[in-house]
C-alpha positions, -999 to +999 in steps of 0.1 A: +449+807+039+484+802+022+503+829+017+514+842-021+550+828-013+537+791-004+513+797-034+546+807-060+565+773-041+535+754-047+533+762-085+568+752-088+572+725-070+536+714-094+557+722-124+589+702-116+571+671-100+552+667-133+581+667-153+596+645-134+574+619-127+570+616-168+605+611-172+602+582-142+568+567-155+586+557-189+609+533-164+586+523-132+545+534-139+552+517-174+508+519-180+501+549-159+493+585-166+503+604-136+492+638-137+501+662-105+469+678-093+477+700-065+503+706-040+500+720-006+529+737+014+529+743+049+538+776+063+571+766+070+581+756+041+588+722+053+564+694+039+544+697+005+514+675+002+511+665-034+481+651-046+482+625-081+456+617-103+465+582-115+451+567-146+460+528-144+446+500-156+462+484-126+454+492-089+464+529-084+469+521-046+497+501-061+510+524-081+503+551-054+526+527-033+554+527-059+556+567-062+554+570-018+582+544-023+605+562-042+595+594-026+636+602-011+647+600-051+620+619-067+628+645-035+665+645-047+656+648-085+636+680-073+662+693-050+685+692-081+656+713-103+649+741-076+684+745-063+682+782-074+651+789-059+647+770-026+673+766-001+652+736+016+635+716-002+603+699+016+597+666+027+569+647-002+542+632+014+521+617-020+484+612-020+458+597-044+435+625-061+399+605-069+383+644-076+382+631-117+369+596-109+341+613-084+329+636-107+325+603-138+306+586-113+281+618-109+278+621-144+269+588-150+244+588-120+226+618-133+227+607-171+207+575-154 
């Protein structure tokens, strides 16, 4: 169970990343929607597991790739956002988010 600190770093650490990957999508994910889904913190404070709904109409895995990639520079773009409010900021670790695609396809099999 995470605690209501983790849960506050979580939010914004949500917040930031989403802002942040729009500004970078206009220059590297040029015909992707990223959208930040949910982001996990561990009790230390350490790592955040951020989870990305991609909306491609490439490969997502590439795109996926891309974002892990430049993982160190969207870090230091946050680090400069939550200065005030963290005084570590945690290591990104990115991961694909298929909870949206999932739920089409069980739509689609119970509309057939």
């Amino acid at each position: 169970m995470d605690s209501t600190r983790q849960n506050k770093i979580a939010r914004l650490i949500q917040k930031d990343l989403g802002e942040i990957l729009l500004e970078e999508s206009r220059d590297y994910f040029r015909n992707s929607i990223l959208s930040i889904t949910k982001v996990r913190i561990s009790p230390d404070l350490s790592i955040a597991r951020v989870y990305v709904s991609i909306y491609t109409p490439d490969d997502p895995k590439e795109v996926l790739e891309k974002i892990r990639k430049r993982a160190g520079e969207i870090r230091g773009k946050l680090g400069h956002r939550v200065a005030k409010q963290l005084r570590i900021v945690p290591t990104l670790t990115f991961f694909h988010d298929d909870s949206i695609e999932y739920s089409q396809r069980i739509d689609e099999l119970l509309k057939s």
